[in-house]
Each structure stands twice: as structure tokens, then as C-alpha cells.
C-alpha positions as CSV (number, residue, x, y, z in Angstrom):
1,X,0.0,0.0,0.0
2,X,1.2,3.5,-0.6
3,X,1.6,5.7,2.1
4,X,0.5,9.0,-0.4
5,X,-2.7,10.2,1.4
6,X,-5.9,11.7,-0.4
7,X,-8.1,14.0,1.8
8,X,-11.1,14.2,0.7
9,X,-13.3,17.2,1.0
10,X,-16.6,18.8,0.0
11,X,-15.0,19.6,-3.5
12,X,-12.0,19.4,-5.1
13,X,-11.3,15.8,-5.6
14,X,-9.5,15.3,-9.3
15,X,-8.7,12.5,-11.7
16,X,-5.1,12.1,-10.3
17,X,-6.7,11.6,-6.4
18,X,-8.4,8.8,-8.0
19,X,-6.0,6.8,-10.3
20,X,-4.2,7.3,-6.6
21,X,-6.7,5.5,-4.6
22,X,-8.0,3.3,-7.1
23,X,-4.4,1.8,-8.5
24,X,-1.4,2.7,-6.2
25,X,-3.5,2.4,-2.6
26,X,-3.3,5.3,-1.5
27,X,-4.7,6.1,2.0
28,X,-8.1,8.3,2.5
29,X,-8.9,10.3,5.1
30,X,-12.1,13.2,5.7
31,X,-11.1,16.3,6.5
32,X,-12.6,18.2,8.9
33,X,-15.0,20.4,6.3
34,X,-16.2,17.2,5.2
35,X,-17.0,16.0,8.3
36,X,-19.0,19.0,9.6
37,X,-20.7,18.9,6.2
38,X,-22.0,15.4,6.9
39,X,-23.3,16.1,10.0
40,X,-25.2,19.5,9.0
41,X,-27.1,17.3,6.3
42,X,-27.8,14.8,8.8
43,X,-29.8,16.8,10.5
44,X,-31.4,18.3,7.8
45,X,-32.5,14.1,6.9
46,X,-33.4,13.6,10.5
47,X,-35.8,16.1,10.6
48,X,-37.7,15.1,7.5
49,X,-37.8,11.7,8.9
50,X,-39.2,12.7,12.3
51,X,-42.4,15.2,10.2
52,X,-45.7,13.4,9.1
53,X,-45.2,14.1,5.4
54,X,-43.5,11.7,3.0
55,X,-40.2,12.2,1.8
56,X,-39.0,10.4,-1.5
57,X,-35.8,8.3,-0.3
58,X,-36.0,9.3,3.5
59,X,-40.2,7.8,4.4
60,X,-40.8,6.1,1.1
61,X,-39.9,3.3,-1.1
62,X,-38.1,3.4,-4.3
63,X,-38.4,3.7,-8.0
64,X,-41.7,2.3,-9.1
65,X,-42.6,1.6,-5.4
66,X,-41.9,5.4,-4.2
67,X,-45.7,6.2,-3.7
68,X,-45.6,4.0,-0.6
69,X,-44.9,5.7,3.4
70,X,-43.0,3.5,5.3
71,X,-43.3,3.8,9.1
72,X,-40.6,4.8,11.4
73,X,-40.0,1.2,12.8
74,X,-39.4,-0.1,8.9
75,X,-37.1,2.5,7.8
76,X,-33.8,0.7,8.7
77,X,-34.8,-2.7,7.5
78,X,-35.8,-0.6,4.4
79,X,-32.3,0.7,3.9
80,X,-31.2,-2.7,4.3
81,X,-33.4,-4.5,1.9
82,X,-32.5,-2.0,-0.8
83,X,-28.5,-3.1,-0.4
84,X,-29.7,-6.5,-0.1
85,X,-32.0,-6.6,-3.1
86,X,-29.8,-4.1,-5.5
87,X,-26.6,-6.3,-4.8
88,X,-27.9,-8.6,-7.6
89,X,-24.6,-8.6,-9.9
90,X,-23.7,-11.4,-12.4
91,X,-21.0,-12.5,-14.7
92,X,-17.0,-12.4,-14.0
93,X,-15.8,-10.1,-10.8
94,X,-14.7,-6.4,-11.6
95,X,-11.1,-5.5,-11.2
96,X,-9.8,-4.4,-8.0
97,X,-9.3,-1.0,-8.9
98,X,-12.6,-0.7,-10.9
99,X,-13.8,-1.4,-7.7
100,X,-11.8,0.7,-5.3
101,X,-12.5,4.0,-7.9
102,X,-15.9,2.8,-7.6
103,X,-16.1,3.2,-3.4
104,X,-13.7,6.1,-3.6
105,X,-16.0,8.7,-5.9
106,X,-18.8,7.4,-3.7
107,X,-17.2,8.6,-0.6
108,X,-15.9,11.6,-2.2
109,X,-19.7,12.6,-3.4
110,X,-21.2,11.4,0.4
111,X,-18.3,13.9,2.1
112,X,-20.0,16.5,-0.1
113,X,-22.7,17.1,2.5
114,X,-25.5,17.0,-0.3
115,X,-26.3,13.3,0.9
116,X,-27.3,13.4,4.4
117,X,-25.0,10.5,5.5
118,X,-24.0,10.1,9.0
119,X,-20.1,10.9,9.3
120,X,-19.8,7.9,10.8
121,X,-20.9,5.8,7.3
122,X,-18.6,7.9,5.9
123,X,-15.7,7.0,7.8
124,X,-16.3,3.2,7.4
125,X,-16.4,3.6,3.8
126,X,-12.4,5.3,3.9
127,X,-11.7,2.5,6.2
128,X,-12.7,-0.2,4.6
129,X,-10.6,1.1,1.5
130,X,-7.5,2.1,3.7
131,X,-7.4,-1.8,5.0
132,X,-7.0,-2.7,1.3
133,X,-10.4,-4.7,1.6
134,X,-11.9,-5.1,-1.8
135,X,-16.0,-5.7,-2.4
136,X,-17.0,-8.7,-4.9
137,X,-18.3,-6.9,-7.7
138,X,-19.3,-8.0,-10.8
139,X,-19.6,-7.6,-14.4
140,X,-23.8,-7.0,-14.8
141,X,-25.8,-5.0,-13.1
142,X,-25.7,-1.8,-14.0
143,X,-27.6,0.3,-16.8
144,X,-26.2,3.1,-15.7
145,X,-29.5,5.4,-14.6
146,X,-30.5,5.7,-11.5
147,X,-26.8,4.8,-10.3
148,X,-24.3,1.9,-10.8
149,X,-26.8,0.5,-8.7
150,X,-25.4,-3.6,-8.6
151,X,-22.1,-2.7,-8.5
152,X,-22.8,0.2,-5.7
153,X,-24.8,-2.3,-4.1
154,X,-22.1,-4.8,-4.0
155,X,-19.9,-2.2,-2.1
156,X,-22.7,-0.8,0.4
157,X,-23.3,-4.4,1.3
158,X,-19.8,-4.8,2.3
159,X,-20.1,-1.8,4.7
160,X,-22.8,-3.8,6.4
161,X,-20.9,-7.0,7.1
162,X,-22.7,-9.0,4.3
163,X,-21.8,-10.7,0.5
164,X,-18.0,-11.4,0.0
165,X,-14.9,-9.4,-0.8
166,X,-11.3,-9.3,-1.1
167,X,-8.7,-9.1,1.7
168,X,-5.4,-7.5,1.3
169,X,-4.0,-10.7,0.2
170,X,-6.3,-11.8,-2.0
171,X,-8.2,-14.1,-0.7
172,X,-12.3,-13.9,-1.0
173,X,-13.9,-14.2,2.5
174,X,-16.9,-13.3,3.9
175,X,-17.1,-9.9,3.9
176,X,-17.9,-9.7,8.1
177,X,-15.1,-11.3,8.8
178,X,-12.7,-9.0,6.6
179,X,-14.1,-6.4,9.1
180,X,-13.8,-7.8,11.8
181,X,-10.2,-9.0,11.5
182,X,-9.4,-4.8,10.8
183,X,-11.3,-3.9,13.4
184,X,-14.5,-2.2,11.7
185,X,-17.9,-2.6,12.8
186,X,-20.1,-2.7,10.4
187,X,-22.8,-0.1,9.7
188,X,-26.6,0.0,10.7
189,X,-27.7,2.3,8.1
190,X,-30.5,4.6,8.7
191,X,-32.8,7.0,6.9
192,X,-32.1,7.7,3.2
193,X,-28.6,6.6,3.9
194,X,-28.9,2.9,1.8
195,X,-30.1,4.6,-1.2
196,X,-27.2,7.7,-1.0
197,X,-24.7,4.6,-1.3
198,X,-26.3,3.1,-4.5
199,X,-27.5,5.9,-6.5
200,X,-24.3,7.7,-8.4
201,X,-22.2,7.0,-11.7
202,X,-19.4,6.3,-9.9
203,X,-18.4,3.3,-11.3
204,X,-18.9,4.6,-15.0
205,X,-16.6,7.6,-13.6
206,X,-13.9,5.8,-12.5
207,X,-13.2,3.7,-15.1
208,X,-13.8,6.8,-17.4
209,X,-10.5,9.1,-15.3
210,X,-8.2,5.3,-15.7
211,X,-9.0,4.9,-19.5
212,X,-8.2,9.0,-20.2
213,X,-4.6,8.2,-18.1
214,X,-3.9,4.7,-20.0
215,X,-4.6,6.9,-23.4
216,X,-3.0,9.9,-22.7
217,X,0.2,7.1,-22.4
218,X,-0.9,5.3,-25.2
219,X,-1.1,8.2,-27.3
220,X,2.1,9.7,-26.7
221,X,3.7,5.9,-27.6
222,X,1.8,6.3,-30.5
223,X,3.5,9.2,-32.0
224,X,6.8,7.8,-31.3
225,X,6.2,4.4,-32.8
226,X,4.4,6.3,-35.9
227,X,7.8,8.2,-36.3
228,X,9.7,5.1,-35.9
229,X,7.6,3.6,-38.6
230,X,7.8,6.6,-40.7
231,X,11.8,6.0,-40.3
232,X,12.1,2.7,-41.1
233,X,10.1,2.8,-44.6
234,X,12.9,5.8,-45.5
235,X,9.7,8.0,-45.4
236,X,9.7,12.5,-44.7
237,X,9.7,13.8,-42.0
238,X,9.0,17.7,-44.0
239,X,5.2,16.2,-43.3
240,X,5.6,17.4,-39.5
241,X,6.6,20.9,-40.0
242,X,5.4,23.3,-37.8
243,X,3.7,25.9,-40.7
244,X,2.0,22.7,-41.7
245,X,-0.1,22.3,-38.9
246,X,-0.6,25.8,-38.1
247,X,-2.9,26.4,-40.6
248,X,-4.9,24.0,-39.1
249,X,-5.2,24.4,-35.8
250,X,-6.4,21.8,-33.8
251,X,-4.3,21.8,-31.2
252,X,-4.0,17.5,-30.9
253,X,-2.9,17.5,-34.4
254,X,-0.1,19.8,-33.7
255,X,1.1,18.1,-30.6
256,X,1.6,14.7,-32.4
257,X,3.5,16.5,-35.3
258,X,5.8,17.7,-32.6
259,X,6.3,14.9,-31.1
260,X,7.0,12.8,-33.9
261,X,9.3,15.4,-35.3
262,X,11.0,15.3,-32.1
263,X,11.8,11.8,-31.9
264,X,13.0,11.9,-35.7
265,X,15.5,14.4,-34.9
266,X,19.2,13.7,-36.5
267,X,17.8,10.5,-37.9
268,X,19.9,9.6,-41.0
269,X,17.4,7.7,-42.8
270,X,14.1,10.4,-43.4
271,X,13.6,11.8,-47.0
272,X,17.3,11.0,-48.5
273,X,17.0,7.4,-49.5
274,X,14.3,7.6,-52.5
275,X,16.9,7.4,-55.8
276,X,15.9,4.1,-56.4
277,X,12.3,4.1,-55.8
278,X,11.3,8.0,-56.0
279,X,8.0,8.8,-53.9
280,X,6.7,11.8,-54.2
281,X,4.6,11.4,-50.9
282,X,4.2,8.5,-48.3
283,X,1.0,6.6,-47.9
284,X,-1.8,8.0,-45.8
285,X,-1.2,5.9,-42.7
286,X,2.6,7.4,-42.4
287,X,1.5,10.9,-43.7
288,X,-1.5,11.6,-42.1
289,X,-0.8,10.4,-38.7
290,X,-0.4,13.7,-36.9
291,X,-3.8,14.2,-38.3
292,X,-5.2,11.1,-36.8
293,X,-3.6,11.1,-33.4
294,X,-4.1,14.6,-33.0
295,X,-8.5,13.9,-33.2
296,X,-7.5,11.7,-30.7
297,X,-6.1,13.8,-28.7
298,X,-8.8,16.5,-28.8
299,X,-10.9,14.1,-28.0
300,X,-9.3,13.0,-24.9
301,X,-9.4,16.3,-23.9
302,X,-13.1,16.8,-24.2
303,X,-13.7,13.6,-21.8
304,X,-11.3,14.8,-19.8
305,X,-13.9,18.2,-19.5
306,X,-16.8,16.0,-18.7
307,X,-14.7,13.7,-16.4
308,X,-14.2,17.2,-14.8
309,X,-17.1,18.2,-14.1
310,X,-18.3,14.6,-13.3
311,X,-15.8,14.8,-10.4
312,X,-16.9,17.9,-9.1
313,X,-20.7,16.9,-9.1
314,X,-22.6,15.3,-6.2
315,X,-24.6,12.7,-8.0
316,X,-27.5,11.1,-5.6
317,X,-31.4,11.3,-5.4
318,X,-32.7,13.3,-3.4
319,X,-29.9,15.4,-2.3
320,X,-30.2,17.2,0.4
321,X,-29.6,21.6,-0.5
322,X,-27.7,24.2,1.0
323,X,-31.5,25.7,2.2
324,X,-32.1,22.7,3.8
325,X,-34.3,21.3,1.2
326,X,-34.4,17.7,0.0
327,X,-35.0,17.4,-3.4
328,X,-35.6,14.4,-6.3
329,X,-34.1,15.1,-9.4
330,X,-32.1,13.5,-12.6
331,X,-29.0,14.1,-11.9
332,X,-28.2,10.1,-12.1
333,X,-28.6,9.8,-15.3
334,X,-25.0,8.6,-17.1
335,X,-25.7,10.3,-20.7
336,X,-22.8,12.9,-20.4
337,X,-20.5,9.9,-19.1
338,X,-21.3,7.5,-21.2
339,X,-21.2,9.6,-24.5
340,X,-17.6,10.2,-23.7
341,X,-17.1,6.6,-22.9
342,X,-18.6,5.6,-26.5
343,X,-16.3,8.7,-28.6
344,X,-13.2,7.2,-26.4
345,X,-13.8,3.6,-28.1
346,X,-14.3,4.7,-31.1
347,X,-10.9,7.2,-31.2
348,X,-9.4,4.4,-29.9
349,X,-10.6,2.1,-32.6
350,X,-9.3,4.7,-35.1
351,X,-5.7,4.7,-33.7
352,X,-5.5,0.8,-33.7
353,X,-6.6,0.3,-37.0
354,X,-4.0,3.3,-38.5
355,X,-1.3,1.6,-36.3
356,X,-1.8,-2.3,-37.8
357,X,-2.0,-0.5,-41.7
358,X,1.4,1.0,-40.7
359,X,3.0,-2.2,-39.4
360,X,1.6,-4.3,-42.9
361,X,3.5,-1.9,-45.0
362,X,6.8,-2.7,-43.1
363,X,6.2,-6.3,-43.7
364,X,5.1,-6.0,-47.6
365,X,8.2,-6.5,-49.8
366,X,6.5,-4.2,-51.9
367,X,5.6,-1.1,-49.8
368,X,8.4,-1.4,-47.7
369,X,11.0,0.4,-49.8
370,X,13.7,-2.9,-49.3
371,X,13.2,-4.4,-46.2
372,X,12.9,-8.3,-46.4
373,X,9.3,-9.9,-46.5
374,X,7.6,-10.2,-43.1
375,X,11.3,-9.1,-41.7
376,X,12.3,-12.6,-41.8
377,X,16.3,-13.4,-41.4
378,X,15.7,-16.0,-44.5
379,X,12.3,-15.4,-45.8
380,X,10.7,-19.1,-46.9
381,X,12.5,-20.2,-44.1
382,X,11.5,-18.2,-42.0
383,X,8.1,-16.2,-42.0
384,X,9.1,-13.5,-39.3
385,X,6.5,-11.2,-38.6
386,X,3.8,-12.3,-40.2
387,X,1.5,-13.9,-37.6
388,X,2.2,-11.1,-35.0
389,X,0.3,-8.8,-37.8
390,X,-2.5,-11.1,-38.1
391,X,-2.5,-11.3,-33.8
392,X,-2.4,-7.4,-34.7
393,X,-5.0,-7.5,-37.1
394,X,-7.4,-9.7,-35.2
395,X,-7.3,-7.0,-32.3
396,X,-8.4,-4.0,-34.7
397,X,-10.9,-5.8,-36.1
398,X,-12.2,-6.5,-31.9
399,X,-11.3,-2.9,-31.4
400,X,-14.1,-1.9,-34.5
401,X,-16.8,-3.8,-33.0
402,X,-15.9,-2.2,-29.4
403,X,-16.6,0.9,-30.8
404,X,-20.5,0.4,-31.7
405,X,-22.1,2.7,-29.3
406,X,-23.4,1.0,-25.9
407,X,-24.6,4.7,-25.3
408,X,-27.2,4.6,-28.3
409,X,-28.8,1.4,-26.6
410,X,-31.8,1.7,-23.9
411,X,-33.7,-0.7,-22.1
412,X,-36.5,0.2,-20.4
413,X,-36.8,-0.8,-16.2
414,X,-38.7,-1.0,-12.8
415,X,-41.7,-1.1,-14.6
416,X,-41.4,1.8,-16.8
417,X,-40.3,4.4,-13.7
418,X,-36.9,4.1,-15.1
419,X,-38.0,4.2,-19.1
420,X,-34.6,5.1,-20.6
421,X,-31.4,4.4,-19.3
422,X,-27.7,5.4,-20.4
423,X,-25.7,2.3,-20.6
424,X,-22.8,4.0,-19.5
425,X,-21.5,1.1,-17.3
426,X,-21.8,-1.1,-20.1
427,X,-19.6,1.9,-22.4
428,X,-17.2,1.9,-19.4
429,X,-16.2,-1.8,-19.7
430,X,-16.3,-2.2,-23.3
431,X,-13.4,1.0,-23.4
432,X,-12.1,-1.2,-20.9
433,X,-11.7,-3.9,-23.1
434,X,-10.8,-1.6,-26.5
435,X,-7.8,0.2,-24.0
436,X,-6.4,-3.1,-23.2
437,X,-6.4,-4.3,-27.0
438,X,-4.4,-0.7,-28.1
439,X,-1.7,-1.3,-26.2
440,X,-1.3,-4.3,-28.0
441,X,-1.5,-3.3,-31.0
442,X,1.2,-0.4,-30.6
443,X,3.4,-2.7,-28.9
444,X,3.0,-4.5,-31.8
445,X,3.8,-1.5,-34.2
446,X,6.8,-0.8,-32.1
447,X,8.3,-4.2,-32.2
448,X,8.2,-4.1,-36.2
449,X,9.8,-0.7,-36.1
450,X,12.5,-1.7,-34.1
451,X,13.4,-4.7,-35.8
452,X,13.1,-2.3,-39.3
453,X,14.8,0.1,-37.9
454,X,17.8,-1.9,-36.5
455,X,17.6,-3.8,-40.1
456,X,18.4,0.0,-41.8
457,X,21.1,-0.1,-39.1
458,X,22.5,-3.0,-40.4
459,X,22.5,-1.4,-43.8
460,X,24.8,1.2,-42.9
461,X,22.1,4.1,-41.9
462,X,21.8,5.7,-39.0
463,X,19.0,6.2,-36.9
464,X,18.0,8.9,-35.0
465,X,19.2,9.0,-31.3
466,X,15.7,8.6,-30.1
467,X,14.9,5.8,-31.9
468,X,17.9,4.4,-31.0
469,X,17.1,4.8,-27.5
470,X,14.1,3.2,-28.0
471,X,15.4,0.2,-29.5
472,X,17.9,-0.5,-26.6
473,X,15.0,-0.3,-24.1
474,X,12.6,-2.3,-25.5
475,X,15.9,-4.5,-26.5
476,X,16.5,-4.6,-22.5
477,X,13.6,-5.0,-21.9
478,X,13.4,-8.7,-23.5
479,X,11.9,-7.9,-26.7
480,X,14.5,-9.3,-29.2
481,X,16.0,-7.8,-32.3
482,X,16.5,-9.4,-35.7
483,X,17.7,-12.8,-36.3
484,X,16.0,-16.4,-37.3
485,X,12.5,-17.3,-36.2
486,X,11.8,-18.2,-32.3
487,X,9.0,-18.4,-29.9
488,X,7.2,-15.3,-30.8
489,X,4.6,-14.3,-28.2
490,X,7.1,-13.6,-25.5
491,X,8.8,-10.9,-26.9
492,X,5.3,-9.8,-28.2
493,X,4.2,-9.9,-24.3
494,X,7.8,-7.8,-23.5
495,X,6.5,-5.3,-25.6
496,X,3.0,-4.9,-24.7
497,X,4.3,-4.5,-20.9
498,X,7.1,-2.0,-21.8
499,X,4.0,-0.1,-23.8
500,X,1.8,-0.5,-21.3
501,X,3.9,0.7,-18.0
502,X,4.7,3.8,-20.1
503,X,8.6,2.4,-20.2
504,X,8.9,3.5,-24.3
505,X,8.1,7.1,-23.2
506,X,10.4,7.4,-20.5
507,X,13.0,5.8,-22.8
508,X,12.9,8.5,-25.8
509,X,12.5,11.7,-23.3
510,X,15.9,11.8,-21.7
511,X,16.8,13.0,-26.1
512,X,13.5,14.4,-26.9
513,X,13.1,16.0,-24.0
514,X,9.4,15.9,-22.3
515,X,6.8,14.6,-24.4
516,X,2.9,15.8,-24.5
């Protein structure tokens, strides 16, 4: 566990607080804002619940069931049966840290004070994250409206001392005596306070803040395996001049031509070896791929605008107002999530399929400006490359059915009270998914380049000191050079991981200099 420590407020909580929590284990604590917020909406809650007159979430049932009053002696047993009855999850379990943003953004949206949660839920919810204990949550449940509400569920039933989880070691045990063996007593929830854990797009949310940090990675190893590409087929770099791209200003666009211009700097093989095979441009995927990534990239930055303001909302129904009033309302709803979700996939999809035409060409005898088939030592005898493009190819064409909109779905629920619904969970684990399968297929891309590149080597060029650098990490890394055909999918797994842990980026900026 990391020692770093979030403190978590009535506002302010960003992405980074939560790629902290969810992935390194970093600890949580309230501050003391948060604490006093709590406890004024608490009051607020328990003086509804004392009046006569129903209140939607606090005297009443829920969803298609809301037009009932429940008496005072049935109000804990009904925020008990909701966790019980909403924790109704199937399929495979969620990953840890799915699950550990998923408690996190709760937490940080009940320390908001617009909840009316007792402090004292509160703090069980940062300690069950700070002794590493990890809800069973799992794949379906969610339809994202209304909350993640299985996968919330899942989590709020933990707090109680009921369903399974995860220990520190990870081992699944009963989730009571997880708790008890770190000392926490589980909570007897009260008023409103069952419903306040279910109802937010929390888990949508945090997968949505991991994906836009394992992209903005991805991204930035794109460009430099795109300029490594654009080396090894002898291709120009006078593509990724500056004037270029200022007259068209998107500001992605111009960041990858930068970077890959970067990268390509003092390279002895860009734009002077065409005598024998003049070109008078390169092929769209090695040409245009500024243009590409840099969509992208504006595109990242749009979700990361809604993630945003996603963090900085308090997403439950009712909430409980500044004026002390306790009001229904929509704000559950995941459409502004999930569309981001969807346009992610779809970027991604892009970037994936550009990346596998790029690595084809290096291993076509007769786009590849003379490097050997496949880059096979003794092509016939051995066929190189070749499978690793259709592995690569396979994944794209995964990555283009990923990208079909979950967000454009809607099933109707709880008897037509809940009529359209955003899907955005569903969004959220397909990205998931299409995330996962780009940084294969760039690891991919990068292993062809390197081998091309160290082939041109071979031949007397030079390459530029980036991609030289490049070549000896992902070399050092165990991903083999050149040479007769072995045991492929090891070196392939090398390079996902060195892709992956962001090690190609941090290899090419000590000569690039900082990368965006």
C-alpha cells in the first residue's frame, strides 16, 4: 500500500486523487469540512424523517414503489433490503481497482454534505478502503440510470458486514469477517442513507478518469512508434513541420506533429534514401498520422472536460440543498459519461486500425521500400513477422466492434419508472476492453519498427538517437531484435508491458526531451 494520502473534501477531488486510490492504494482520510458537512445534512434528513409528510428516499420506497410511506419502525430494515435486493450482480468479478475508484467517488460525493449521511458511514467507507479490503463486484448489473446500482450495491453491502470481498492478500472471504479481522464494525444504516450509497455513476466515472490516463500514455507511444515507422520505410519527415499544422489548428494535431518530429531528430534515414524508388509522398497511414492522433487527442481532452465536471458533481437522489431542502431530481442519469465513454472507443478504434496498416507496409516486400518480407532473417525459411500482424489484425478488427455505441442502446426498467437508461457502465467496460487491445497493438507496431529500424542499421544508416534509444530499451527489456524465427509471443508480451507501463516514453524523453 502506498503511504501517499488523499483527503477528501466537499469539492475538489481530481482525476489524479483517484487513479491514486483506485491503482497505487493510497490512503483516505475526511477532512474536517467534510465531516461538519456530513453532520449538517444529517440533521437536515433527520428532521424530515421525524415530520408526518412523506419524503422520496428518506419515508418512502423506491423507483416504481416510491408512492408508498414506510413507518418509522421499517425504515432501517428498508435501507437494508434495498442493499440486499440491488446487490444482484452477475457474470466475472470487476477488477480491483474498478472497484476501489468505484467506493472512492462514492465517498468523495457522500463527504459533499449533499447526501445526508451520517459521518460515521462515511468513515467506514475510507476505512474499509484504507485496510485494502476489496468488495466482490461484478460484471452486470448496472444500466447506468438511476446509479451503478449492482455494482454500488455490491460495495454498500460490504459496509454492512454481508456478501464477500477481497482481503489485502487476495483471498475472498466473507465480507464480516474481513471487518472484523481490521477492526471495523459494520454499519446500521439509517434513513435515506442505503439509497445515497447506491444511486451515483461512480463506477462509470472511474473507469472513465483510468481509460483518459492509460490513453494519454498510449497516445504519446503512438507518436513515437508512428515516427519510428515513418523512419524505417525511409519515409519525410518535411510532413511534421510546424507551418504545416498551423494552418490547421487543432491543437491534438499539432502536438503529435511535434512529437513525432521530435523523436525523428538527427535521424539519418528520413527523405534521402528515394533514388531508387522515387516517392513523391508517403502513404496515408505514415502521412497523415499527426492528423489522426491529434483527433484523438482532442478528444481526450473533451472527456477529460466532462470527467471534470463529473468529479466535481454530487450525484445522488434526493440530495439534500444548502437551504435545507431535499430534493428528487435526474442528476443520475449517465448520458454525459457515457457519451464520452462511447467517442473514447471509437478514437481508440481509429488509432488501432492506423497503427496495424502502418505495421503491414513494413512487412510487404513491396511497400516497404527494401526491407525483407515479413522481416524474416531468410524469408521461406522463416516467415518472421507475419502472424504477429495477423495477432495485430485480429485486435483491430475486436477494437471496431468495441466501438459500436453502448450509449445509443436503452432498455427500459422498474416497470417503466426508469424508461430510458444510459448504458454508461456497459460503455465503461467495453473502453475497458478496446484500452487493453491498443496497447497491443502499438506494442506490436513498435516491435516491427525496431526490428526495421535496426535492419536499416544493419545497412549502414543511421537512426536517430531517439529511436535508438528506444530500441535498446525495449531490447532490454526482453523484446528481441533481428535474427531467425523463435518463440514469438514472448517478446510480443515484452513489448506490450514496456508499452503499457509507459517504459517506451520514458526511454525516448531523456533525447526528446518531455513529451505531450
Amino acid at each position: 500500500m502506498d503511504m501517499h494520502t488523499v483527503v477528501v473534501g466537499t469539492s475538489g477531488t481530481t482525476a489524479d486523487d483517484v487513479v491514486a486510490v483506485a491503482r497505487h492504494g493510497a490512503r483516505v482520510e475526511l477532512s474536517t469540512a467534510a465531516v461538519d458537512a456530513l453532520a449538517a445534512s444529517r440533521l437536515i434528513v433527520d428532521a424530515l424523517a421525524a415530520k408526518p409528510e412523506p419524503v422520496y428516499g428518506v419515508s418512502t420506497g423506491f423507483g416504481a414503489l416510491a408512492s408508498r410511506h414506510i413507518s418509522t419502525e421499517l425504515r432501517a430494515q428498508l435501507q437494508r433490503n434495498i442493499v440486499r435486493s440491488h446487490a444482484a450482480g452477475m457474470g466475472p468479478r470487476v477488477e480491483r481497482e474498478v472497484v476501489r475508484a468505484l467506493m472512492f467517488l462514492r465517498l468523495k460525493t457522500v463527504a459533499s454534505g449533499h447526501t445526508g449521511v451520517r459521518p460515521e458511514v462515511a468513515q467506514t467507507m475510507a476505512d474499509v478502503l484504507n485496510a485494502g479490503i476489496t468488495p466482490v463486484v461484478h460484471e452486470y448489473g448496472s444500466l447506468g440510470c438511476s446509479g451503478d446500482l449492482a455494482p454500488l450495491s455490491h460495495c454498500a453491502l460490504t459496509l454492512m458486514g454481508e456478501g464477500e470481498a477481497e482481503g489485502p492478500d487476495g483471498t475472498v472471504r466473507p465480507a464480516g469477517e474481513l471487518l472484523a479481522a481490521h477492526g471495523i464494525t459494520p454499519v446500521e444504516l439509517r434513513e435515506k442513507e442505503g439509497l445515497a450509497l447506491l444511486n451515483g455513476t461512480d463506477g462509470m466515472l472511474g473507469m472513465l478518469v483510468m481509460a483518459l490516463a492509460d490513453l494519454r500514455n498510449l497516445y504519446t507511444s503512438a507518436d513515437i512508434t508512428a515516427a519510428l515507422t515513418l523512419e524505417a520505410l525511409l519515409g519525410t519527415d518535411k510532413v511534421l513541420a510546424p507551418e504545416l499544422h498551423a494552418i490547421r489548428p487543432h491543437p491534438g494535431q499539432g502536438v503529435s506533429a511535434d512529437n513525432m518530429l521530435r523523436v525523428l531528430a538527427g535521424s539519418g534515414l528520413t527523405g534521402h534514401h528515394q533514388d531508387d524508388a522515387p516517392r513523391v509522398q508517403d502513404a496515408y497511414s505514415v502521412r497523415c498520422a499527426p492528423q489522426v492522433n491529434g483527433a484523438g487527442r482532442d478528444t481526450l481532452d473533451y472527456a477529460a472536460v466532462v470527467a471534470g465536471r463529473e468529479l466535481a458533481s454530487s450525484v445522488d437522489n434526493p440530495v439534500v440543498l444548502p437551504d435545507g431542502r431535499v430534493e428528487s431530481n435526474g442528476n443520475f442519469h449517465g448520458a454525459p459519461v457515457a457519451y464520452v465513454l462511447d467517442f473514447l472507443a471509437i478514437v481508440a478504434a481509429d488509432l488501432g486500425s492506423i497503427s496495424e496498416r502502418r505495421t503491414d507496409r513494413l512487412l510487404d516486400k513491396h511497400r516497404s521500400h527494401g526491407l525483407p518480407p515479413f522481416l524474416a532473417d531468410d524469408a521461406g525459411v522463416d516467415s518472421g513477422l507475419m502472424i504477429a500482424q495477423y495477432t495485430q489484425a485480429a485486435l483491430v478488427s475486436e477494437m471496431k466492434r468495441l466501438a459500436v455505441p453502448a450509449s445509443a442502446d436503452s432498455i427500459p426498467s422498474s416497470a417503466m419508472q426508469e424508461d430510458h437508461v444510459s448504458m454508461g457502465w456497459s460503455a465503461a467496460r467495453k473502453l475497458r476492453t478496446a484500452v487493453d487491445n491498443l496497447t497491443r497493438i502499438v506494442a506490436v507496431e513498435l516491435y516491427a519498427a525496431t526490428r526495421a529500424v535496426e535492419i536499416r542499421a544493419a545497412e549502414g544508416l543511421t537512426p536517430a538517437p531517439a529511436s535508438q534509444a528506444a530500441v535498446a530499451a525495449l531490447r532490454e527489456a526482453g523484446a528481441e531484435g533481428p535474427g531467425p524465427d523463435r518463440f514469438l509471443a514472448p517478446d510480443l508480451a515484452a513489448a506490450d508491458t514496456f508499452v503499457r507501463e509507459g517504459r517506451l516514453v520514458a526511454a525516448v524523453e531523456p533525447v526528446t526531451g518531455p513529451l505531450a
